[in-house]
C-alpha positions in Angstrom: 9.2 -0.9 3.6 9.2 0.0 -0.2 6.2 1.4 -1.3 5.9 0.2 -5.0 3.4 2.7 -7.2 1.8 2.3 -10.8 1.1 5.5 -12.3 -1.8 5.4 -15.1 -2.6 8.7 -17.1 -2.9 9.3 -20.4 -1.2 11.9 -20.7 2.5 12.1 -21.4 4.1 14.7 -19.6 1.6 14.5 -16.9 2.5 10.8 -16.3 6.0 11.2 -16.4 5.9 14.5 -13.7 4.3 12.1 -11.4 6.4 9.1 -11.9 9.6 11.7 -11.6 8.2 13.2 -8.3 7.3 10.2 -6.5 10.5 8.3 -7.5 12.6 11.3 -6.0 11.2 10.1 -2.2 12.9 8.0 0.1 10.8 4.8 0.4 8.8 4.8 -2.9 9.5 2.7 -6.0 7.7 3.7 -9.5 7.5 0.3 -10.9 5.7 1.1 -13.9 3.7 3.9 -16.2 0.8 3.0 -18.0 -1.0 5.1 -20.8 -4.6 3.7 -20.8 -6.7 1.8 -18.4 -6.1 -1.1 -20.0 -2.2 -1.0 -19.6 -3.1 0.0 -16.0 -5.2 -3.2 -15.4 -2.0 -6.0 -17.6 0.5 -3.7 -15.6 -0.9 -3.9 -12.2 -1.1 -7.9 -12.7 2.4 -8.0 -13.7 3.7 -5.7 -11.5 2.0 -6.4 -8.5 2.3 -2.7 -7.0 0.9 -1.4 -3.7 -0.9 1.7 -5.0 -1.9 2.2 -8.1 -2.3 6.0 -8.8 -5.4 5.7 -11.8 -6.3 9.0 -14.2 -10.5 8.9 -14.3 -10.7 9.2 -17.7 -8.4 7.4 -20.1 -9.0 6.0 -23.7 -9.4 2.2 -24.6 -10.8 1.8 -20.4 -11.6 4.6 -18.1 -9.9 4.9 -14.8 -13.3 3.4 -12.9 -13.7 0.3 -15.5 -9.8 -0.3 -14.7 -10.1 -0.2 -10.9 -13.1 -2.7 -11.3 -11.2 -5.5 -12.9 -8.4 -5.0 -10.8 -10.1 -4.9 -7.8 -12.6 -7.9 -8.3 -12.7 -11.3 -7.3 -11.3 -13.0 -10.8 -8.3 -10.4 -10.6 -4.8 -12.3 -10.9 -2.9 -10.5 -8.2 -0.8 -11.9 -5.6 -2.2 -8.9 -3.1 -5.0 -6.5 -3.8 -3.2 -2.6 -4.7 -4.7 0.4 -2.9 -6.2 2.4 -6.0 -5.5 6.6 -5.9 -7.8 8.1 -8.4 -6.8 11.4 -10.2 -9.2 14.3 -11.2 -9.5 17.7 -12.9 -12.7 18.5 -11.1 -12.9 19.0 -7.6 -16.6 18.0 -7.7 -16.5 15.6 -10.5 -19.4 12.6 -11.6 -16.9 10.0 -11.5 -15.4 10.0 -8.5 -18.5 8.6 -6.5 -18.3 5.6 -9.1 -14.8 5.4 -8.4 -14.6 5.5 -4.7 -17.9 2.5 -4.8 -15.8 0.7 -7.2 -13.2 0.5 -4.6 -10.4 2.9 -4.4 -9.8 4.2 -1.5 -9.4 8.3 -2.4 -9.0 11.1 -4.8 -7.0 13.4 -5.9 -6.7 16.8 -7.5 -3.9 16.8 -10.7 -3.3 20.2 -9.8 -2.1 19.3 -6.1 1.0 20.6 -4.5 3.9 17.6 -5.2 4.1 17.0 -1.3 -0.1 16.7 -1.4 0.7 13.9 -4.2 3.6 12.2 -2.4 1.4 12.3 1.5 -1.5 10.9 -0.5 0.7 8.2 -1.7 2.1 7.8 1.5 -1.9 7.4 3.2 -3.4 5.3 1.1 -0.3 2.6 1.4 -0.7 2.9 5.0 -4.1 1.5 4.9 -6.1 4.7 5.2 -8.8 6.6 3.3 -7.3 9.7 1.8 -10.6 11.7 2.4 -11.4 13.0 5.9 -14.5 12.4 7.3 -16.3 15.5 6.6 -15.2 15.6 3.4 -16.3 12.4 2.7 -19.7 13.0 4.2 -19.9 16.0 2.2 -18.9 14.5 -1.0 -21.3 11.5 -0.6 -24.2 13.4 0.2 -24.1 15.5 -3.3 -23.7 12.4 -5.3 -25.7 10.3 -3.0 -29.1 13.0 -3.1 -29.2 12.7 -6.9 -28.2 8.2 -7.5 -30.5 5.7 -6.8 -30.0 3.9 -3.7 -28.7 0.3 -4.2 -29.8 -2.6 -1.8 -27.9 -3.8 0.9 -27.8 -7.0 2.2 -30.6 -7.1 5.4 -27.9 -10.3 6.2 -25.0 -8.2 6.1 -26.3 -5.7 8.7 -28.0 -7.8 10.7 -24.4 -9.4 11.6 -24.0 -6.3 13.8 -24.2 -5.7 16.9 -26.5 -2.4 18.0 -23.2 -0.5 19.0 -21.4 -1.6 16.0 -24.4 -0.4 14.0 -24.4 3.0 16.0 -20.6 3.4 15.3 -21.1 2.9 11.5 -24.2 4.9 11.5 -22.0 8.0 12.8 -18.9 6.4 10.6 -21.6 7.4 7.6 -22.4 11.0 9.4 -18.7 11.8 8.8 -17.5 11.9 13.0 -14.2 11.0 13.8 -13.2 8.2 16.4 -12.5 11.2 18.6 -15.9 12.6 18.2 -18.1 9.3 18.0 -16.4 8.6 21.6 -17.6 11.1 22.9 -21.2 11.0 21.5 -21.5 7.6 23.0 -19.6 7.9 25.9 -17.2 5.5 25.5 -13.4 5.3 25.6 -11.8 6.2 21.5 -9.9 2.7 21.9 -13.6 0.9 22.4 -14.4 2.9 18.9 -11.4 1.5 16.9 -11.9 -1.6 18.1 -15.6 -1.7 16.8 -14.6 0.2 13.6 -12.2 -2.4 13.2 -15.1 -5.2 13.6 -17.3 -2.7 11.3 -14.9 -3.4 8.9 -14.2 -6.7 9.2 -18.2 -8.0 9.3 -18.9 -5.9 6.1 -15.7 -6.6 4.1 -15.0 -2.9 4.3 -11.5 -1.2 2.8 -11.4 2.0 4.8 -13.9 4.6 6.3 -14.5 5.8 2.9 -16.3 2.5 2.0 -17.9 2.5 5.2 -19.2 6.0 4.7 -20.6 4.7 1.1 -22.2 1.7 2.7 -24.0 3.3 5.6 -25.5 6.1 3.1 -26.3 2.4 0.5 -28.0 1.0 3.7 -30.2 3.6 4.6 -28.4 4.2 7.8 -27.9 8.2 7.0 -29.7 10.3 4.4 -28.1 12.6 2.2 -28.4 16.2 4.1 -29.3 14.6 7.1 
């Protein structure tokens, strides 16, 4: 299957190295560039692409604005894109707004092509780009100095004591592999209760789940 990608970035050359790269690989389609977020957000209705690779910061809408509209209810798509956010900063004060907004990872500009094209690649698949301890990690900076939001009491309450165990280690950053064994329980029993994690909460990936167990109170930042 085709992967079709939407590059947004405001810069020229940057955009255009991107777009060049990716549609040099055997099973991805560039099916559009756009030079502000606002492009980004008409193109990615148009277009109706499966990832959307989206600059932070862009003129006339920012890269987090963008992946708000096109990921909310009211958003005219016949399927909802997978949104790749782009940064110059490894440790940057947008990309915890991003990620909560809903895309699903980040990247570096400066990453090696084949990092580029095998974050494509991920986040089409369905997957978080971020492993889980780099997710934990990333959280818990931005997460020790934002206010907490509130959760729904409803939301968690829908979940069973195991399925809230699983997402409380989900938010600690373990792996399947590793929340198995902590509980003693076979790592096909854990993906099926991540799966019904995700499910219950409207979750995208383990990213969101990581967000959303930190925004429930289930894990502390530093703990």
């Amino acid at each position: 299957m085709t992967i079709r990608v939407l590059v947004a970035d405001d810069q020229g050359m940057v955009r255009a190295g991107f777009a060049a790269l990716l549609a040099a690989q055997d099973g991805i389609e560039v099916v559009g560039q756009a030079a502000d977020g606002a492009q980004a957000v008409a193109m990615t209705a148009r277009l109706d692409p499966d990832v959307v690779l989206m600059d932070v910061r862009m003129p006339e809408l920012d890269g987090i604005a963008a992946t708000r509209r096109i990921l909310g209810p009211s958003f005219p798509a016949a399927r909802v894109p997978r949104i790749l956010m782009l940064t110059t900063f490894d440790i940057d004060d947008y990309v915890y707004d991003a990620l909560e907004a809903g895309a699903s990872g980040f990247l570096l500009k400066d990453a090696l092509p084949e990092e580029l094209v095998h974050a494509v690649r991920v986040i089409a698949s369905g997957d978080a780009l971020l492993a889980p301890s780099v997710t934990r990690r990333m959280i818990e900076h931005f997460g020790a100095r934002r206010p907490r939001p509130a959760v729904s009491r409803p939301a968690l309450a829908g979940l069973t004591d195991r399925e809230r165990e699983v997402l409380t280690l989900i938010g600690r950053g373990r792996s399947n592999a590793e929340i198995a064994a902590e509980l003693f329980i076979a790592e096909q029993t854990v993906k099926t209760h991540v799966g019904k994690v995700f499910q219950k909460l409207t979750l995208r990936d383990r990213v969101h789940a990581v967000i959303f167990a930190y925004d429930a109170g289930l894990v502390e930042p530093g703990g």
